[in-house]
C-alpha positions in Angstrom: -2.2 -24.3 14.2 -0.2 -21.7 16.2 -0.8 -21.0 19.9 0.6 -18.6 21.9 0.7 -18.3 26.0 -0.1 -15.2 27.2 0.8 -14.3 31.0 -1.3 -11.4 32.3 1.0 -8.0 33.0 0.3 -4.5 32.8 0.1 -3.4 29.1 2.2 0.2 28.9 3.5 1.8 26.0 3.7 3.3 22.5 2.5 1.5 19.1 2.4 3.1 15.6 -0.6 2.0 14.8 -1.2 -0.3 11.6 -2.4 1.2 8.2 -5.9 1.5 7.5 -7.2 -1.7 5.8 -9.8 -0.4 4.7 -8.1 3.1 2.8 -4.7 0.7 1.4 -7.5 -1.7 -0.4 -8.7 1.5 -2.1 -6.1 3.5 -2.6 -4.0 0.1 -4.3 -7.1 -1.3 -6.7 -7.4 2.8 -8.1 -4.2 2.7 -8.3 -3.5 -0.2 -10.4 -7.0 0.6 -12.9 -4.8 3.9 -13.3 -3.0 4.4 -16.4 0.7 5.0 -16.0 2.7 4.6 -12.7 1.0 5.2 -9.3 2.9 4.8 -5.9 1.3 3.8 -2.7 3.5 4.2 0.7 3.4 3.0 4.4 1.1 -0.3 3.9 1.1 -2.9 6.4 1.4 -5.7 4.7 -1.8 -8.4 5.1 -2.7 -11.6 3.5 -5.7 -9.6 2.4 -3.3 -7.0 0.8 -1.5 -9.5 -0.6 -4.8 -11.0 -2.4 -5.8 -7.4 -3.8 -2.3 -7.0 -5.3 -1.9 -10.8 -6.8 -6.1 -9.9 -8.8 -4.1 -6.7 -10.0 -1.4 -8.5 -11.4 -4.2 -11.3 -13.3 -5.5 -7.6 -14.7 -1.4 -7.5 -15.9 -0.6 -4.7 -13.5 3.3 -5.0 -12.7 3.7 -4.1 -9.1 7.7 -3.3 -7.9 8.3 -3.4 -4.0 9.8 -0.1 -3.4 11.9 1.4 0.3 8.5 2.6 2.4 9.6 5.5 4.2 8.4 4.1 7.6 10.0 1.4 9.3 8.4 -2.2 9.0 5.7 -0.8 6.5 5.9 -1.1 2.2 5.7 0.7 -0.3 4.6 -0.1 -3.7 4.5 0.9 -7.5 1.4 0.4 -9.8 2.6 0.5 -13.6 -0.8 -0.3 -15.9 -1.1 0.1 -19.6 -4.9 0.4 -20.5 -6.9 -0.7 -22.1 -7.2 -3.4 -19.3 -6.8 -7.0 -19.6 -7.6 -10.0 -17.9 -3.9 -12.0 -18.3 -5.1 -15.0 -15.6 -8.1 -16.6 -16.1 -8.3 -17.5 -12.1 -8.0 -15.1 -9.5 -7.4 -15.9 -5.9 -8.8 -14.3 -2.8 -7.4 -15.6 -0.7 -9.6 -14.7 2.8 -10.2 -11.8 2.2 -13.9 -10.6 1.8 -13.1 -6.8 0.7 -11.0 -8.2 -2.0 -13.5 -10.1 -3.5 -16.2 -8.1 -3.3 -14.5 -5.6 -4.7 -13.0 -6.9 -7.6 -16.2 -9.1 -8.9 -17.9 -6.0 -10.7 -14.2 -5.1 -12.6 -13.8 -8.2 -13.9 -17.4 -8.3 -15.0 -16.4 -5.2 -16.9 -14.2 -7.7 -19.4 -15.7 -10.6 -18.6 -14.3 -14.5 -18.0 -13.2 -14.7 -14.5 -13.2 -17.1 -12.1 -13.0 -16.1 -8.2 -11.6 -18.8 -5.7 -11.0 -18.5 -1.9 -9.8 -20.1 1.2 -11.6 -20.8 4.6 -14.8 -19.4 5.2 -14.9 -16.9 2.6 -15.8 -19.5 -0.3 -19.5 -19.5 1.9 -19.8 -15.5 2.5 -22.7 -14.0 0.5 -22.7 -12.6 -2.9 -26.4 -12.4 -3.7 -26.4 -8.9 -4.5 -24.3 -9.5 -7.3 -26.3 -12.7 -8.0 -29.5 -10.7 -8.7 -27.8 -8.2 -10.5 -26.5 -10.7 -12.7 -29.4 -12.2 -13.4 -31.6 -9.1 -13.6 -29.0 -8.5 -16.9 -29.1 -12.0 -18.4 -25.3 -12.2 -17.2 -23.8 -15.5 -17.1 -22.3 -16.5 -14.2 -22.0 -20.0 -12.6 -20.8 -21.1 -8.6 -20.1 -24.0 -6.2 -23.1 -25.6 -4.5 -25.0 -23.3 -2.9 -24.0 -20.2 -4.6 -20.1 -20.5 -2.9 -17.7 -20.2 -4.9 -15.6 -21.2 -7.3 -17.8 -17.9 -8.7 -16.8 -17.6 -12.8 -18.1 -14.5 -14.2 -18.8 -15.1 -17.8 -20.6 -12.5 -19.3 -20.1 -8.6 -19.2 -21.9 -5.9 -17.0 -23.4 -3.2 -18.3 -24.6 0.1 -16.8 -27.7 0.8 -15.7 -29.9 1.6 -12.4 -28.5 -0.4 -9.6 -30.9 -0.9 -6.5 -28.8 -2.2 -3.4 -30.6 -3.3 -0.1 -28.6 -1.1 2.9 -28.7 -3.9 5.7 -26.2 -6.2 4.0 -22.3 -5.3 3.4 -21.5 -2.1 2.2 -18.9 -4.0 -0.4 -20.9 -4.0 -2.9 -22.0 -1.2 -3.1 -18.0 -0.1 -2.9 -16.9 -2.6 -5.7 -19.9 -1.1 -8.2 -18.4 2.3 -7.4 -15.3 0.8 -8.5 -16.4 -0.6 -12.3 -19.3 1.5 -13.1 -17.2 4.8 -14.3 -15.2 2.3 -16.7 -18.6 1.8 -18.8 -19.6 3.3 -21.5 -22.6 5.0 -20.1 -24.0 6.5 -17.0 -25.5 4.6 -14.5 -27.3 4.9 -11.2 -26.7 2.9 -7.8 -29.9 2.9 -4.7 -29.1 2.0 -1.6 -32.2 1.2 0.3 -32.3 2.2 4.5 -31.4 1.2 6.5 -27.9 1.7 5.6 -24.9 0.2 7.3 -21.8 0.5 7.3 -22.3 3.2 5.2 -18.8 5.1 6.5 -17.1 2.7 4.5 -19.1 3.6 1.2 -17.5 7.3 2.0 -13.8 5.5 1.8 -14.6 4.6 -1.5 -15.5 8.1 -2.6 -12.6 9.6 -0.6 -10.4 7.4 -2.7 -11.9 7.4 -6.1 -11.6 11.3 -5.9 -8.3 11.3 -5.2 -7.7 9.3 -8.6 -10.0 11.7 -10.5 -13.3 9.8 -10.5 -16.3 11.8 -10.2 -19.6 10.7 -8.3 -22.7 12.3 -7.7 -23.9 11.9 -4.5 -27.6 12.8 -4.1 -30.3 13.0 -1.5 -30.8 9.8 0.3 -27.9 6.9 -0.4 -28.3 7.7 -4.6 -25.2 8.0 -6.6 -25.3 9.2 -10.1 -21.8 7.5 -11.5 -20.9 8.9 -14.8 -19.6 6.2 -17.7 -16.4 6.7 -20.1 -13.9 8.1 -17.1 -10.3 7.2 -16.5 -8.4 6.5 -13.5 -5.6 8.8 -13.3 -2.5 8.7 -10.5 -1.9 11.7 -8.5 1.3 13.3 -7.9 3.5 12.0 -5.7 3.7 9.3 -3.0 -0.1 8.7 -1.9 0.2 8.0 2.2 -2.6 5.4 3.5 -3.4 6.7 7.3 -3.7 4.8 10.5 -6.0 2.2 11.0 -8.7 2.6 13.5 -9.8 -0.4 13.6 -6.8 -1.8 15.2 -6.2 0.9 17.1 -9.5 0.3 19.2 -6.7 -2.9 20.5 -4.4 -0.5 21.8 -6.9 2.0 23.1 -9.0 -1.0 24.7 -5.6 -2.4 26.3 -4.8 1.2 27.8 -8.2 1.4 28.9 -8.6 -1.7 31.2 -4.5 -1.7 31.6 -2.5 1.2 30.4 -1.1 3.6 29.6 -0.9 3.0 26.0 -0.4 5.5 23.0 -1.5 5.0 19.4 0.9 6.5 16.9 0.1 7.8 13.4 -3.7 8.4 13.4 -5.9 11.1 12.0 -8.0 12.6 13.9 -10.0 13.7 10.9 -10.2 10.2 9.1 -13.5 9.4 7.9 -13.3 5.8 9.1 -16.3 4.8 10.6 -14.1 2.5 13.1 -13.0 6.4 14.4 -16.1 6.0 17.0 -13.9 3.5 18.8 -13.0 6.9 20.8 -16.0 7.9 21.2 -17.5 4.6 22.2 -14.3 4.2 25.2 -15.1 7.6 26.2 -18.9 6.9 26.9 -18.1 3.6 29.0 -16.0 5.9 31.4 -12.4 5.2 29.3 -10.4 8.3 29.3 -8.3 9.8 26.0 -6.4 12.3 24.9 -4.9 13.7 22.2 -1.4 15.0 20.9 -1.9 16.9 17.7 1.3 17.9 17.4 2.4 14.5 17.1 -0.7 12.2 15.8 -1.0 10.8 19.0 -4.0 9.1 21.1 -3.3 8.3 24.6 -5.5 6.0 26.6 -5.0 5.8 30.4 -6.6 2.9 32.8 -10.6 4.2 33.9 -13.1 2.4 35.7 -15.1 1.8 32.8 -19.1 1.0 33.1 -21.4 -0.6 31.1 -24.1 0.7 28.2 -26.2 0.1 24.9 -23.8 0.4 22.0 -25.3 0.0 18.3 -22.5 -1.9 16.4 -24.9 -1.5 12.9 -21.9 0.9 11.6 -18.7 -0.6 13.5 -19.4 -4.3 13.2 -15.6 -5.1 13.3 -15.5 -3.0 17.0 -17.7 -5.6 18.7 -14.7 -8.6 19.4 -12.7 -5.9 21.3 -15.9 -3.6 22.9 -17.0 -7.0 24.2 -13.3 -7.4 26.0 -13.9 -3.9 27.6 -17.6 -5.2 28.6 -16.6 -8.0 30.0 -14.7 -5.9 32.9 -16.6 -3.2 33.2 -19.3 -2.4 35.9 -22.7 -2.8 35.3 -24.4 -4.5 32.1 -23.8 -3.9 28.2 -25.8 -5.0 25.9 -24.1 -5.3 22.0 -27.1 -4.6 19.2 -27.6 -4.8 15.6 -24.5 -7.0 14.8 -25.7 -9.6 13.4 -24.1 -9.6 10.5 -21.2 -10.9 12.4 -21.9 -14.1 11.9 -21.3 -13.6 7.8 -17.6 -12.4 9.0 -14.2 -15.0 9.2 -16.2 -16.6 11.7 -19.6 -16.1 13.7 -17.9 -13.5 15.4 -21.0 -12.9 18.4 -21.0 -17.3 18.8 -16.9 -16.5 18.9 -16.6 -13.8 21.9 -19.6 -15.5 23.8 -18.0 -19.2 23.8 -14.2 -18.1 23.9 -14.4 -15.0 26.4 -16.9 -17.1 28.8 -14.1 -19.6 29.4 -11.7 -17.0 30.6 -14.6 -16.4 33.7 -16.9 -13.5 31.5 -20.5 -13.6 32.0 -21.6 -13.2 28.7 -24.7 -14.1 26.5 -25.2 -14.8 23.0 -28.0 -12.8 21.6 -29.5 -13.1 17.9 -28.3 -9.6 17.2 -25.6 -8.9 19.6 -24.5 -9.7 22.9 -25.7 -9.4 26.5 -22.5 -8.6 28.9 -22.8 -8.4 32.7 -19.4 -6.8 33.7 -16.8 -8.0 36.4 -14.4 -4.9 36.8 -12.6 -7.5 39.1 -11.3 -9.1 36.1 -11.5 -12.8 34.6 -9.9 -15.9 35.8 -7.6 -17.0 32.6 -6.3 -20.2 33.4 -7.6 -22.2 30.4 -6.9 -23.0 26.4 -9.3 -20.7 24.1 -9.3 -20.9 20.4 -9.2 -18.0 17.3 -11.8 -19.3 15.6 -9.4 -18.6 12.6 -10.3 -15.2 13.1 -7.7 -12.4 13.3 -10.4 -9.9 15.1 -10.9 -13.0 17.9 -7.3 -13.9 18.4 -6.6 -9.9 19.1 -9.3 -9.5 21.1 -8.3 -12.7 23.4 -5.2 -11.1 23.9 -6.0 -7.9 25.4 -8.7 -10.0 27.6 -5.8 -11.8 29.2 -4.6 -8.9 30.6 -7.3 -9.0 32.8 -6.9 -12.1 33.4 -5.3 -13.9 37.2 -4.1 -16.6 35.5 -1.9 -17.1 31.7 -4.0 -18.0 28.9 -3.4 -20.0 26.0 -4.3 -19.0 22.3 -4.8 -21.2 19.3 -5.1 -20.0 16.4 -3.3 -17.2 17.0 -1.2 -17.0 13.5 -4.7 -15.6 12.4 -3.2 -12.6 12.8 -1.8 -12.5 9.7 -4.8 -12.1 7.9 -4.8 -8.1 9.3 -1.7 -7.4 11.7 1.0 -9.7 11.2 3.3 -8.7 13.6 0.4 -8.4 16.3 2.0 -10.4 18.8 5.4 -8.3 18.3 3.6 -5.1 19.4 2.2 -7.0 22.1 5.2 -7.8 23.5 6.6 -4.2 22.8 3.9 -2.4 25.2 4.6 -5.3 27.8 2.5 -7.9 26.7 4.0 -11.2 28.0 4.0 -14.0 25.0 5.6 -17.3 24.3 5.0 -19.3 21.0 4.2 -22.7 22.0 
């Protein structure tokens, strides 16, 4: 296990802010159902990218590494000849939640799959695949407890889908991903409330662009039509900034700053965009370059508030950072589906940010933060929890922080932002490897 000292200093400076996550996941599995030769540019490479692309090579997808056209990101060709096949029996995961969610429902379009994992994802829920399984007499068999190894023996077929809203809007994504290669029409519900549902509109955006049609109609229904095709648009297709990990950068201006994020779009329709807006309303101040793609975030006194994480789970590690040295009280709701994630995300920032000196409470659904805008004491060992979205979050903390803080764990990164700790270090960020 990796640890990493940080020594508090001013954070200051530019990054170009990772890929999307979220968009390269979608934009590489359309890519590779397509038939002939897709290209995706300017992906920051993941261990979760790297498990989507290894499930489209067991589909017999040939992927080529190809010159990205922006420095330390990659670029990749998709080359499928349909029909579709399953050419490895056994397909690998790796950590990486999307990945699996999303690919389930494909291979239950052919049938005889098995899905391993690693760490905690071989316990994260499937039941709404479960039922739907079951609900069509498909066979299926798991590990102990429904974990996996999950084999998928039998073949979907369409039908009405009814989805509850409160759980992970995955599945809901990956059936948007097999339906239209049925042979017939068929119908997915999602029942309110719906989370997360931003993320259901990235998996439109992208099937679009790769000539899928979906109906959306009144009230989270979408009529998916059967018999369509994947087909590769012209050209490079570019996956944008990620917001997500911006909110790092924008959080570490914020309470240290000046730092500017490079290379996102101010029109995305990731739901993680409201990281802006979220800053903004605890006193943070931003602006924007359009000219160049660029969001600047100076150092505010920021304050406390409510913030409803129901649609930006994966904001909470690093709004709790900006919390925890803010005036006044926050209190974190409807997250409780954090405790599904790479770890129990709220049990994480409580325990982990509460030994650098933040008053902090654990709350079934959130957390309960009374601010010190003074800072946090540092001076102690706190651990990742294997997570990548901890680890991050610790980091910017120590900025705040009177004394250097030690990070294990912290090779978690890789799971999302693998060269993390070099940006760190870029905008100022003081770190030795241990």
């Amino acid at each position: 296990m990796a640890t990493v000292r940080i020594i508090p200093a001013t954070l200051q400076g530019a990054v170009q802010v990772p890929s999307s996550k979220s968009m390269g996941h979608r934009n590489i599995i359309c890519a590779g159902l397509s038939g002939g030769v897709s290209t995706v540019d300017n992906i920051t490479l993941s261990a979760d990218i790297t498990a989507t692309n290894n499930c489209l090579q067991a589909l017999g997808v040939e992927i080529l590494n190809l010159p990205s056209r922006f420095a330390g990101r990659q670029a990749f060709s998709y080359r499928t000849r349909l029909p579709l096949k399953i050419t490895q029996p056994v397909w690998d995961c790796g950590e990486s939640g999307s990945t699996l969610r999303f690919f389930i429902p494909i291979a239950a379009t052919l049938g005889g799959v098995t899905f391993v994992g690693h760490g905690k994802l071989g316990s994260r829920p499937l039941d709404p695949y479960y039922r739907i399984f079951e609900e069509q007499n498909l066979a299926y068999t798991t590990g102990p407890a429904g974990h996996l190894p999950l084999t998928v023996q039998g073949q979907l077929r369409p039908g009405n889908f009814v989805l509850r809203g409160d759980v992970s809007s995955q599945f809901v994504s990956g059936l948007l991903f097999a339906l239209p290669l049925l042979s017939e029409d068929s119908l997915i519900k999602v029942l309110p409330p719906v989370e997360s549902a931003s993320y259901i509109g990235l998996t439109l955006a992208a099937l679009r662009r790769f000539g899928i049609k979906i109906e959306e109609r009144p009230d989270y229904t979408y009529l998916v039509p059967g018999n369509q095709q994947y087909r590769s648009p012209a050209g490079r297709i570019l996956v944008e900034g990620d917001w997500s990990q911006a909110a790092f950068w924008l959080a570490a201006g914020t309470i240290s700053g000046p730092v500017i994020c490079q290379g996102l779009d101010r029109d995305s329709l990731q739901g993680d965009k409201v990281i802006a807006e979220l800053i903004t309303r605890l006193g943070g101040q931003l602006s924007w370059d359009d000219a160049h793609q660029e969001l600047t975030a100076v150092p505010a006194t920021t304050r406390g508030g409510l913030i409803d994480a129901a649609d930006c789970p994966d904001l909470v590690p690093i709004l709790s950072v900006i919390a925890a040295v803010s005036a006044g009280t926050t209190r974190i709701i409807h997250a409780e589906r954090l405790r599904l994630k790479e770890c129990d995300r709220l049990a994480a920032m409580a325990a982990e940010l509460g030994k650098l000196g933040a008053r902090i409470k654990e709350q079934p659904d959130g957390l309960l933060i009374e601010g010190r805008p003074e800072g946090l004491e540092g001076g102690v060992t706190v651990a990742a929890w294997n997570d990548h979205r901890v680890a991050m979050s610790l980091a910017i903390a120590a900025a705040k922080c009177r004394q250097p803080v030690l990070i294990q764990g912290s090779d978690s990164v890789k799971k999302s932002y693998p060269h993390f700790w070099q940006d760190l270090a870029a905008v100022g960020g003081k770190v030795e490897q241990v």
